[in-house]
C-alpha positions as CSV (number, residue, x, y, z in Angstrom):
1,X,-35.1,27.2,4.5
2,X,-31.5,28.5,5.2
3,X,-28.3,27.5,4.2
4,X,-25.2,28.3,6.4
5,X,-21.9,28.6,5.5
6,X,-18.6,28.6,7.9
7,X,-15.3,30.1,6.6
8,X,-12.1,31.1,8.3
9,X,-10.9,28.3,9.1
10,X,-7.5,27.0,8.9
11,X,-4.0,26.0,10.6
12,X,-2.5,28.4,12.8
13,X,0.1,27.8,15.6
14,X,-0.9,27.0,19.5
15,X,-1.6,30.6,21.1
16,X,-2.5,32.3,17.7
17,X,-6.2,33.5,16.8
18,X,-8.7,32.7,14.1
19,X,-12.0,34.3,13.4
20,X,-14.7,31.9,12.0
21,X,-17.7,33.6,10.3
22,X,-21.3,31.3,9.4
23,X,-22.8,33.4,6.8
24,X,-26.9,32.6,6.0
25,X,-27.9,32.6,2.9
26,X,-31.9,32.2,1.4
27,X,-33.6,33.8,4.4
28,X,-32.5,36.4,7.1
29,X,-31.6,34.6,10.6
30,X,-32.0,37.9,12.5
31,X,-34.6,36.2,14.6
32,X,-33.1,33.1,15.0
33,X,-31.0,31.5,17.9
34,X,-27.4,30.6,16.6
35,X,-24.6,28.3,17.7
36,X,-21.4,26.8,17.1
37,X,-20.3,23.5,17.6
38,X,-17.3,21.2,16.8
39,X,-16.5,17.7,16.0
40,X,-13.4,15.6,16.6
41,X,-13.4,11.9,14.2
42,X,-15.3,9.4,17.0
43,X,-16.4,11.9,19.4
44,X,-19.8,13.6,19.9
45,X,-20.4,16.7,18.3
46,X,-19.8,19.0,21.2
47,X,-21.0,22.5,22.2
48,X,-19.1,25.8,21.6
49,X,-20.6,28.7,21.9
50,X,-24.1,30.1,21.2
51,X,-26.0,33.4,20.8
52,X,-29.6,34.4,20.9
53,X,-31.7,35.8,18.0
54,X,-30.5,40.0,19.4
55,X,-26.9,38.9,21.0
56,X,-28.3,39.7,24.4
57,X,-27.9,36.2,25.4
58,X,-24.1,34.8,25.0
59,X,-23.5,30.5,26.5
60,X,-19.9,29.5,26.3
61,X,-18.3,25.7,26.6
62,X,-16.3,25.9,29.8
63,X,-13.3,24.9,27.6
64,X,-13.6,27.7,25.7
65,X,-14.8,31.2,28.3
66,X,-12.5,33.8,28.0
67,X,-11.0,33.0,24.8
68,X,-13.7,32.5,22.6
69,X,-16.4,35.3,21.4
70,X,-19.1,34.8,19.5
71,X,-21.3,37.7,18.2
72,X,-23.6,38.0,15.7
73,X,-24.5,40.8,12.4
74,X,-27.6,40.7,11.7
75,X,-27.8,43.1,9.5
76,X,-25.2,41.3,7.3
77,X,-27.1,37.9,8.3
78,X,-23.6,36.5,9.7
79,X,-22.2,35.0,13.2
80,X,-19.0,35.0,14.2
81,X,-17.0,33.2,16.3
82,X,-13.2,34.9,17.3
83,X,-11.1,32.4,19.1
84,X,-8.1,33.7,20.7
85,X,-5.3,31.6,22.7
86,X,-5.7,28.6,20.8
87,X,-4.9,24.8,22.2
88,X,-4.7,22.2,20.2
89,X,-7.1,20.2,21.6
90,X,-9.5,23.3,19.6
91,X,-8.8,21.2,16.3
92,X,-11.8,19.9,15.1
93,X,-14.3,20.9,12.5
94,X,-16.8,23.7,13.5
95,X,-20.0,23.4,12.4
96,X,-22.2,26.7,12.7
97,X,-26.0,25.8,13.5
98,X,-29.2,28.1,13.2
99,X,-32.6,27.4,15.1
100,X,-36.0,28.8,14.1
101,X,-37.8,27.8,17.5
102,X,-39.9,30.4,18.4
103,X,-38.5,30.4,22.0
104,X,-35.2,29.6,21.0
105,X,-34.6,26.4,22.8
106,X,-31.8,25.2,24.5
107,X,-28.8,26.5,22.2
108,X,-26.2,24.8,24.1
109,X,-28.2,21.5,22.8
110,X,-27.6,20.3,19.2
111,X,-30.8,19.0,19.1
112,X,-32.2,22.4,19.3
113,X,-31.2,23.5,15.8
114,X,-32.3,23.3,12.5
115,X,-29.9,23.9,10.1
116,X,-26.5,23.2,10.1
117,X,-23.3,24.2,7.8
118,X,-20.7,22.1,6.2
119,X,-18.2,22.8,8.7
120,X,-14.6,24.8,8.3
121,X,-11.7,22.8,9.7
122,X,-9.3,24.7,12.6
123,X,-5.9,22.6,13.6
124,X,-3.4,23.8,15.8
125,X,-0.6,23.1,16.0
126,X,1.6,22.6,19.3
């Protein structure tokens, strides 16, 4: 059992930056596979970016390669996710999701993970 919780949200203008973090709490995530993922009202939950259990493995959204990052502490039991050159069409809430497979499953797919966090809303602005 693991609970995860996104911060850093928040409104910032089109081209700005924001750092997300999804800290784990109740159990260490270290070997765990780890993703983001965001939500727009009425649309599908869709993939962001993911990282394996040691943040040798990195899977980015098309819509979001070479702007996003998302890297992992596992020492502090936290992931990350920096977004830089921000579009407004990256407002939605961003869930941060944690999978306990033992092979790690298919991070890019929702269905892979286990635990999810309440989500930390990012709007930008145009």
């Amino acid at each position: 059992q693991v609970q995860l919780v996104e911060s850093g949200g928040g409104l910032v203008q089109a081209g700005g930056s924001l750092r997300l973090s999804c800290a784990a709490n109740g159990r260490t995530v270290s070997s765990d596979g780890m993703g983001w993922f965001r939500q727009v009202p009425g649309k599908e939950r869709e993939f962001v970016a993911a990282i394996s259990w040691n943040g040798r493995a990195l899977y980015y959204a098309d819509s979001v390669k070479g702007r996003f990052t998302v890297s992992r502490d596992n020492a502090k039991n936290t992931m990350y996710l920096q977004m830089n050159s921000l579009e407004p069409e990256d407002t939605a809430v961003y869930y941060c999701a944690a999978s306990t497979a033992v092979m790690g499953g298919i991070l890019r797919d929702p269905r892979t993970y286990d635990y999810w966090g309440q989500g930390t809303q990012v709007t930008v602005s145009s």
